[in-house]
Biopython code that builds the backbone (N, CA, C, O; Angstrom):
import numpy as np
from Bio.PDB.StructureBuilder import StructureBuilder

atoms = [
    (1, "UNK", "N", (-3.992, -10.837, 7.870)),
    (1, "UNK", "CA", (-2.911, -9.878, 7.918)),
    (1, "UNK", "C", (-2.794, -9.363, 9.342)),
    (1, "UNK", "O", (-3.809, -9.257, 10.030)),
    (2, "UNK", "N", (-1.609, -9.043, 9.804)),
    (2, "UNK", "CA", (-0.890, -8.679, 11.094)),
    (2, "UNK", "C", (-0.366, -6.953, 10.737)),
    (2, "UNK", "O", (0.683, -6.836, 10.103)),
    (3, "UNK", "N", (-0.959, -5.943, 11.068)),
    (3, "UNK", "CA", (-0.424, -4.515, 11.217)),
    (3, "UNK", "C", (0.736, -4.482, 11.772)),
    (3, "UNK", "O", (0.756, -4.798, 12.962)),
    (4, "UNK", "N", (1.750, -4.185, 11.263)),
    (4, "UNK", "CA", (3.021, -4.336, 12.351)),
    (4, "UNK", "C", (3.792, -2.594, 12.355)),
    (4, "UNK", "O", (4.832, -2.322, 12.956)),
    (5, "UNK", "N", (3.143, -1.815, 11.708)),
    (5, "UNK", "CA", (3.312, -0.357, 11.841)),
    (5, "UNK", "C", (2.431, 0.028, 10.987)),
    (5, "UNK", "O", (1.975, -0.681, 10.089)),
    (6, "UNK", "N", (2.090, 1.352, 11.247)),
    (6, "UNK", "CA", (0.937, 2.667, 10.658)),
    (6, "UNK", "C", (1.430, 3.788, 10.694)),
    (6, "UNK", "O", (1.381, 4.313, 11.806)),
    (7, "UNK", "N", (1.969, 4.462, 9.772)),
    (7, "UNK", "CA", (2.127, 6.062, 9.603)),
    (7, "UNK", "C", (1.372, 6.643, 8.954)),
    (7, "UNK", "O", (0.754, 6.092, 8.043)),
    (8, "UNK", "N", (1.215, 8.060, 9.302)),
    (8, "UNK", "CA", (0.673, 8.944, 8.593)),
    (8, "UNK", "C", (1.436, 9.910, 8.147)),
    (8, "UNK", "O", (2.285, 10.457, 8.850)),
    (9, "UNK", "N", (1.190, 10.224, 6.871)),
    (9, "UNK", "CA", (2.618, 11.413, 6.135)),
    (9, "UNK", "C", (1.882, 12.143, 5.314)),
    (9, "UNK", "O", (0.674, 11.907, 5.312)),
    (10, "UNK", "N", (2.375, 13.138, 4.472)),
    (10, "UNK", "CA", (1.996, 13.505, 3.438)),
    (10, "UNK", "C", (2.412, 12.591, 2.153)),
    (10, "UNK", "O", (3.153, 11.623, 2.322)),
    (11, "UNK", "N", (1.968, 12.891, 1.012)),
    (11, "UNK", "CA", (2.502, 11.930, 0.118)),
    (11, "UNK", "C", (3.976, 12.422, -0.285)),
    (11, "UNK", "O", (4.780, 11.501, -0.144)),
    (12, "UNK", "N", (4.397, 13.279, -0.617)),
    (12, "UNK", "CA", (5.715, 13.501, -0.589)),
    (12, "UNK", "C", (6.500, 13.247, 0.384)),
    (12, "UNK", "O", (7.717, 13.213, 0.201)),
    (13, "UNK", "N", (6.090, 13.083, 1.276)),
    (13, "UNK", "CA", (7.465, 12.438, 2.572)),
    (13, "UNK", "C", (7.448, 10.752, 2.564)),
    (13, "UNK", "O", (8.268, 10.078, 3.186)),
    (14, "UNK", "N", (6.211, 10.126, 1.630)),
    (14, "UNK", "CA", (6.470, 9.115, 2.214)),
    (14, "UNK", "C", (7.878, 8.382, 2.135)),
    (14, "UNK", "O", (8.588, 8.913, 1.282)),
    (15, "UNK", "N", (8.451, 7.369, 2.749)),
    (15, "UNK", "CA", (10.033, 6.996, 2.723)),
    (15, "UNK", "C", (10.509, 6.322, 1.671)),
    (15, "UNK", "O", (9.795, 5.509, 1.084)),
    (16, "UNK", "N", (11.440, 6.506, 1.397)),
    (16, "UNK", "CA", (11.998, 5.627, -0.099)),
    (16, "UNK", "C", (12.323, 4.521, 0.433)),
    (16, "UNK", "O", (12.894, 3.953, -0.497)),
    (17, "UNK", "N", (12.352, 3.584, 1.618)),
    (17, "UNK", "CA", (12.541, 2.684, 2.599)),
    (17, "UNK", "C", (10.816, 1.939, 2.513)),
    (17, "UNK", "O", (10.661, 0.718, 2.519)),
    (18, "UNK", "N", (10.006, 2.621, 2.460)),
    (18, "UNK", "CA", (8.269, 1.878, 2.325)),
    (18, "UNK", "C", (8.300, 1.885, 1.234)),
    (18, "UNK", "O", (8.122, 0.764, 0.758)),
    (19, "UNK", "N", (8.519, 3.000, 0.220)),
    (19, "UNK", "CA", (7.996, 2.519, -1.383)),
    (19, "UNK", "C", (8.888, 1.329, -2.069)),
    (19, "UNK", "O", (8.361, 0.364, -2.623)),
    (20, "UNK", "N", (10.021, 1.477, -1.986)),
    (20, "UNK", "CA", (10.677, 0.203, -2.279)),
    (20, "UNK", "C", (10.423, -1.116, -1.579)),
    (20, "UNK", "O", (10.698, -2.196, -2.102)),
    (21, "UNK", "N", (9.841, -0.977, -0.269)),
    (21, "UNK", "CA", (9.038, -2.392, -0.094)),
    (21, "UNK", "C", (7.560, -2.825, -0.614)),
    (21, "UNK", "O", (6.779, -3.777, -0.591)),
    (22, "UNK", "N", (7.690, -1.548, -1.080)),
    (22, "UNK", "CA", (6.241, -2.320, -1.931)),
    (22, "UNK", "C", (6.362, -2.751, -3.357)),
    (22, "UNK", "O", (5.398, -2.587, -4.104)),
    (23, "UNK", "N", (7.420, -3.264, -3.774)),
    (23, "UNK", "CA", (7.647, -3.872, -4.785)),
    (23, "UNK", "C", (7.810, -3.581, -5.997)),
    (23, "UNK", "O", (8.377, -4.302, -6.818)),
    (24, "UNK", "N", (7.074, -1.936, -6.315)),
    (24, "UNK", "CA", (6.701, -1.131, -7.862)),
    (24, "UNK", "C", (8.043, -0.673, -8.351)),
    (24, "UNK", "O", (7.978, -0.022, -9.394)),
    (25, "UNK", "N", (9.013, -0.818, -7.950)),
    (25, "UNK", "CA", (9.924, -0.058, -8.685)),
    (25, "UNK", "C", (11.179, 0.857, -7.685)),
    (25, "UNK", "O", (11.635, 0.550, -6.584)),
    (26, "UNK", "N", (11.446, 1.886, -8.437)),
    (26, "UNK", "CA", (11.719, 2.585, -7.854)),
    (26, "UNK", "C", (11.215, 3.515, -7.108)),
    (26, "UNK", "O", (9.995, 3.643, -7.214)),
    (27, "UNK", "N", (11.934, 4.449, -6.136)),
    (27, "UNK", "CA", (10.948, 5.511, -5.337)),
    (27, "UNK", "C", (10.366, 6.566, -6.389)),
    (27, "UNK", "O", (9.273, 7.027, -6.061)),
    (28, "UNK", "N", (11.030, 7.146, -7.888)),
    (28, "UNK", "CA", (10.539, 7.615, -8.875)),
    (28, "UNK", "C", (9.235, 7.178, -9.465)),
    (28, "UNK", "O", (8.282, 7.861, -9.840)),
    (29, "UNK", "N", (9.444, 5.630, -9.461)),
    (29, "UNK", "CA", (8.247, 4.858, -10.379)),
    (29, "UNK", "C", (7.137, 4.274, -9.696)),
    (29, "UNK", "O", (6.316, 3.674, -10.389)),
    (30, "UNK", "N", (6.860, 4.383, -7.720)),
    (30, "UNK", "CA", (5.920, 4.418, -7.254)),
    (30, "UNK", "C", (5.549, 5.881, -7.155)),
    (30, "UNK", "O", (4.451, 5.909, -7.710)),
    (31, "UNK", "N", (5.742, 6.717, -6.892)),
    (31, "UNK", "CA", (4.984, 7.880, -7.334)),
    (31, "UNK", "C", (4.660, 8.353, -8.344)),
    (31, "UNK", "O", (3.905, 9.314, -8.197)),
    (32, "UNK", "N", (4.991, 8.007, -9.730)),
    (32, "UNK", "CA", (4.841, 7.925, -10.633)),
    (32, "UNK", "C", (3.115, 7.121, -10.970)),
    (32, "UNK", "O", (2.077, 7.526, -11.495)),
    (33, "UNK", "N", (3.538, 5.874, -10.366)),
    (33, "UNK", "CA", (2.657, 4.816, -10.413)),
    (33, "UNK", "C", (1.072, 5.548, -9.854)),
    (33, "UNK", "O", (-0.010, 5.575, -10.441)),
    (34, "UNK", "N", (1.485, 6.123, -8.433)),
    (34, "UNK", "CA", (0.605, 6.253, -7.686)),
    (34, "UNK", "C", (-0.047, 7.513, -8.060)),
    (34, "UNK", "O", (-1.145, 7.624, -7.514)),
    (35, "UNK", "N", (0.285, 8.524, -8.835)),
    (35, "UNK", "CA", (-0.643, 9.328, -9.165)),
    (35, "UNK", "C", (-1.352, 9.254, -10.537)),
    (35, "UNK", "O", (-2.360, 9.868, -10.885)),
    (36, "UNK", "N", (-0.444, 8.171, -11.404)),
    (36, "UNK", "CA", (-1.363, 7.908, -12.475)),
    (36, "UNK", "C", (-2.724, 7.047, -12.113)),
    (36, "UNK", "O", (-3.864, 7.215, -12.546)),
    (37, "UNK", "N", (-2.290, 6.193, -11.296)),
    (37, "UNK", "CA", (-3.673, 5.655, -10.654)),
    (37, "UNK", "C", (-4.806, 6.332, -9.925)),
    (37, "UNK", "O", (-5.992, 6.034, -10.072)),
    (38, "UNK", "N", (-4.383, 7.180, -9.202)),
    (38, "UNK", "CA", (-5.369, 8.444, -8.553)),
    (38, "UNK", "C", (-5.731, 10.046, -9.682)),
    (38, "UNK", "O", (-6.323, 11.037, -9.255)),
    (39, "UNK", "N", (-5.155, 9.885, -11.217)),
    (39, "UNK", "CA", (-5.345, 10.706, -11.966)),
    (39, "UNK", "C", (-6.215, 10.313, -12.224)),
    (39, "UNK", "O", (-7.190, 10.958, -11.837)),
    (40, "UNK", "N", (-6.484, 9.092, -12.991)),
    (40, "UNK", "CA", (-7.211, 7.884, -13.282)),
    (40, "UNK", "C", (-8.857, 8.051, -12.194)),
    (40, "UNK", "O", (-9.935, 8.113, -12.786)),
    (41, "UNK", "N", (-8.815, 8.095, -10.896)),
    (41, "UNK", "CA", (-10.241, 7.899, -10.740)),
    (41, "UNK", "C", (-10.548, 9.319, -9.885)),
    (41, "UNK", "O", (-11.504, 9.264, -9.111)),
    (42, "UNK", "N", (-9.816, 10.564, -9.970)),
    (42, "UNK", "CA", (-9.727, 12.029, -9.897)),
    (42, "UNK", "C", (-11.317, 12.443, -9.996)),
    (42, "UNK", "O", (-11.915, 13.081, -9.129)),
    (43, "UNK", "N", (-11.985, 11.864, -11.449)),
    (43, "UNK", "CA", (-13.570, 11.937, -11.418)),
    (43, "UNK", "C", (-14.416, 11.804, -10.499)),
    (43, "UNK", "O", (-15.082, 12.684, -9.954)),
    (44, "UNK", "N", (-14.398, 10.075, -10.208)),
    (44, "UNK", "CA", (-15.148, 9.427, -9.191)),
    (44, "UNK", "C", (-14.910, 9.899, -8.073)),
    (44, "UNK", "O", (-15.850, 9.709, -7.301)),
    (45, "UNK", "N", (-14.150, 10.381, -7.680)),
    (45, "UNK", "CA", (-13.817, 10.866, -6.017)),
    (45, "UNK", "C", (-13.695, 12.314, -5.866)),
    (45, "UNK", "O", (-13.683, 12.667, -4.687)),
    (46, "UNK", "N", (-13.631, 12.946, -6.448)),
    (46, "UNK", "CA", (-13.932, 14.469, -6.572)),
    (46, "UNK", "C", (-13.259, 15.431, -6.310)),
    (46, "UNK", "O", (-13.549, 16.611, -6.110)),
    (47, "UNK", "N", (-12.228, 14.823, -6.316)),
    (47, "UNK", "CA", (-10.822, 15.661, -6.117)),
    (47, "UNK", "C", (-9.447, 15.105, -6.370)),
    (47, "UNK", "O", (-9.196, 13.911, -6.530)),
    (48, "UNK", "N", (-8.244, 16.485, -6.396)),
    (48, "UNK", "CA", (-7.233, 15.813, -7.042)),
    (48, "UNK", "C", (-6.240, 15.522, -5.722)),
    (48, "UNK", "O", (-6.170, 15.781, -4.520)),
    (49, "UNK", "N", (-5.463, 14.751, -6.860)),
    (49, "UNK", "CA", (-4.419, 13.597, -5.544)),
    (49, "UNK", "C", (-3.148, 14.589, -6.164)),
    (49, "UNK", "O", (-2.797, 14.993, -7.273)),
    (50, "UNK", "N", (-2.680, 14.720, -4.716)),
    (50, "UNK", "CA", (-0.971, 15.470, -5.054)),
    (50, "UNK", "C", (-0.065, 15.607, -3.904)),
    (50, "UNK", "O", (-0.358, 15.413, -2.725)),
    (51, "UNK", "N", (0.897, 15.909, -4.314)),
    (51, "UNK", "CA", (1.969, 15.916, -2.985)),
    (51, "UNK", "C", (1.500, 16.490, -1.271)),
    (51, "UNK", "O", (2.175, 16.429, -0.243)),
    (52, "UNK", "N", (0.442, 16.904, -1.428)),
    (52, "UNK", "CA", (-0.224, 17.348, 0.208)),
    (52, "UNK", "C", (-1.219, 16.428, 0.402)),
    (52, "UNK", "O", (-2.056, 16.420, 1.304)),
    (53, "UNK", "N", (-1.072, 15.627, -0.530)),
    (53, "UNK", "CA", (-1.869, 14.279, 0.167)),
    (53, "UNK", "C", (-2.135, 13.747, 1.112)),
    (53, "UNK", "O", (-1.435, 12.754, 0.918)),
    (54, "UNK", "N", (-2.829, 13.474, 2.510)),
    (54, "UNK", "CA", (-2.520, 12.714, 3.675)),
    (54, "UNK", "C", (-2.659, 11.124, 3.075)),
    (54, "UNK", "O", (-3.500, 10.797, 2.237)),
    (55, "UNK", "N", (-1.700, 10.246, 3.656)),
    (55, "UNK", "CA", (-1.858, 8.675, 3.199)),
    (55, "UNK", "C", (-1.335, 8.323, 4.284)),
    (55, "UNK", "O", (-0.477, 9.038, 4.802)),
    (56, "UNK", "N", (-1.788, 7.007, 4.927)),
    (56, "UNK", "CA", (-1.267, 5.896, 5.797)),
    (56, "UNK", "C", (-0.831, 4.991, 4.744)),
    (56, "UNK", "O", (-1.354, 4.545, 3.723)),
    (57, "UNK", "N", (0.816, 4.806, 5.586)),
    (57, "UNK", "CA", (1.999, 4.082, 4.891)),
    (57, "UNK", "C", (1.823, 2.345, 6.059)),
    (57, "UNK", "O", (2.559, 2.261, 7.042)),
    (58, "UNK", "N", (0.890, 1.259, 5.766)),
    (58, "UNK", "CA", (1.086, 0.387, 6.464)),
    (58, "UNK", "C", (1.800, -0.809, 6.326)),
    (58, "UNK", "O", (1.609, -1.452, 5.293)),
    (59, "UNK", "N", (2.767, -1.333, 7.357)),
    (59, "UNK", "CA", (3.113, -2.152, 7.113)),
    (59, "UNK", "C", (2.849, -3.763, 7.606)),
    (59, "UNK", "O", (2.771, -3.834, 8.833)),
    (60, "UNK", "N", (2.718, -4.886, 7.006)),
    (60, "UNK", "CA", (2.198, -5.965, 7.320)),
    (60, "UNK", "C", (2.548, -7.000, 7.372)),
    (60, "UNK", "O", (3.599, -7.168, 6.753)),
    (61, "UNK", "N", (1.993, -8.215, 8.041)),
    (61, "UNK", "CA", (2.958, -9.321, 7.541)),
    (61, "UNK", "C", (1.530, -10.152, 7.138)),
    (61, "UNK", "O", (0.402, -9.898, 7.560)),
    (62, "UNK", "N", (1.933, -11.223, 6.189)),
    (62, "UNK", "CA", (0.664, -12.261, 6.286)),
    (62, "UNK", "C", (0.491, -13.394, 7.328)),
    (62, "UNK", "O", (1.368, -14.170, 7.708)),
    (63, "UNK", "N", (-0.466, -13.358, 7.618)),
    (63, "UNK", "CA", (-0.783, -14.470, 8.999)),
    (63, "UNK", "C", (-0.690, -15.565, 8.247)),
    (63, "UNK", "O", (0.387, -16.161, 8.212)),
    (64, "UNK", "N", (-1.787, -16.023, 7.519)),
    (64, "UNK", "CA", (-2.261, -17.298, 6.441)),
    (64, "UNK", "C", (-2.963, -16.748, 5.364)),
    (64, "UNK", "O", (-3.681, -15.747, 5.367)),
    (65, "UNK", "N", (-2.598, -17.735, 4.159)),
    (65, "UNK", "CA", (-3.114, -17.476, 3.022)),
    (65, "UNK", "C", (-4.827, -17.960, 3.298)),
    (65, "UNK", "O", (-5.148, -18.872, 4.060)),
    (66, "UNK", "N", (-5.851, -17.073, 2.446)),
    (66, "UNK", "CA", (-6.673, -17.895, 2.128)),
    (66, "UNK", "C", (-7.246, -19.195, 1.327)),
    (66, "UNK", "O", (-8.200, -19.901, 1.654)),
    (67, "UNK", "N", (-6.030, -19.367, -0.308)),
    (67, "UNK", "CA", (-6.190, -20.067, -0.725)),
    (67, "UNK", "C", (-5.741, -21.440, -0.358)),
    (67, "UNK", "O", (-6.088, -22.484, -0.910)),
    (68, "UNK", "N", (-4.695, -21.263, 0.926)),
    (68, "UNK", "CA", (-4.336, -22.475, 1.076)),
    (68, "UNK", "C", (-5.669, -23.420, 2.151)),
    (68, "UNK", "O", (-5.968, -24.614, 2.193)),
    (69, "UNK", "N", (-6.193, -22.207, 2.897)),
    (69, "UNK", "CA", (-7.354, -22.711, 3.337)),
    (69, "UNK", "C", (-8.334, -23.473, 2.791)),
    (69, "UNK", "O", (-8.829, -24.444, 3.364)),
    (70, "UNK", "N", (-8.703, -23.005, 1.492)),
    (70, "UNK", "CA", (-9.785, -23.226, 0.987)),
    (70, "UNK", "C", (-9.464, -24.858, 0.232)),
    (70, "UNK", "O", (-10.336, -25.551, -0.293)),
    (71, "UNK", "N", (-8.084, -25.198, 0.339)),
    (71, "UNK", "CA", (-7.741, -26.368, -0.305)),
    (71, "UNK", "C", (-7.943, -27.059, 1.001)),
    (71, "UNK", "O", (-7.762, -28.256, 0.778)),
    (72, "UNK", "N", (-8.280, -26.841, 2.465)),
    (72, "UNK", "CA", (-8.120, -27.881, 3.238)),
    (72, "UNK", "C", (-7.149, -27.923, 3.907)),
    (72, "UNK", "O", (-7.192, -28.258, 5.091)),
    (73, "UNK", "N", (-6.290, -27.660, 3.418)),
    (73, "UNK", "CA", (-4.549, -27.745, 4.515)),
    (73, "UNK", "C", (-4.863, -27.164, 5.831)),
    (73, "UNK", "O", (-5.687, -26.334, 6.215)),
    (74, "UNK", "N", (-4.064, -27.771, 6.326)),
    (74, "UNK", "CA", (-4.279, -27.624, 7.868)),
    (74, "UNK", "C", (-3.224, -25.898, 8.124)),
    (74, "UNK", "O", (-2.115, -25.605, 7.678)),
    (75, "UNK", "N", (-4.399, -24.908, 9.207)),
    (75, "UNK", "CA", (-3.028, -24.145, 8.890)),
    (75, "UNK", "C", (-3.439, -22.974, 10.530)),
    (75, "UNK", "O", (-4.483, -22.415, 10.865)),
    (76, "UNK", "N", (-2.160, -23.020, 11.130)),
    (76, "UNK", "CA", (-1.961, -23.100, 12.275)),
    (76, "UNK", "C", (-2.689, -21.212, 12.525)),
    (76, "UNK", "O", (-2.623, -20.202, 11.825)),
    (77, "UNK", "N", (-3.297, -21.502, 13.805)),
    (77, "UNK", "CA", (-4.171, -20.290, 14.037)),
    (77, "UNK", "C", (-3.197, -19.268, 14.828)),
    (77, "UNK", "O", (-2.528, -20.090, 15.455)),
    (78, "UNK", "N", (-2.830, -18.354, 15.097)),
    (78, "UNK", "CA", (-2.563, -17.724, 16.300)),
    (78, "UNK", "C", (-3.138, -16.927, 16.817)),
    (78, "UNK", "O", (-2.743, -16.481, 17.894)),
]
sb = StructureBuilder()
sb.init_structure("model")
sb.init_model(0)
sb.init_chain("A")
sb.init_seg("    ")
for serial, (resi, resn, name, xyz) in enumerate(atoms, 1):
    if name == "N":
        sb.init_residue(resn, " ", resi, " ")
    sb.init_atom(name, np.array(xyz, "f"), 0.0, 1.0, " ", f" {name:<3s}", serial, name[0])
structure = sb.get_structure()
């Protein structure tokens, strides 16, 4: 993977422009998403997840797959 931007926000600002590139839905149904998942392990980590959240919003591209590696294919380095 290639970093091609890094923000830092609160969780309520993050952009409806990043959550919709991450594929979950709508900007409703990744936050939705994302605090049922952090309700979810609230225990293990010892505190709660909520709109004053700090989160890095990163964005990426893929360099090369690994699985295509592992088949052998030839696959160009940069």
């Amino acid at each position: 993977m290639r970093t091609l931007s890094l923000k830092r926000c609160l969780f309520r600002d993050v952009e409806e422009s990043f959550a919709l590139a991450e594929g979950e839905g709508t900007w409703e149904e990744y936050r939705r998403g994302h605090f049922e998942f952090h309700m979810a392990t609230e225990e293990a980590v010892g505190r709660k997840f909520g709109d004053e959240e700090e989160v890095l919003c990163e964005t990426f591209e893929v360099v090369f797959w690994l699985e295509e590696e592992m088949r052998g294919e030839s696959i160009p380095r940069l």
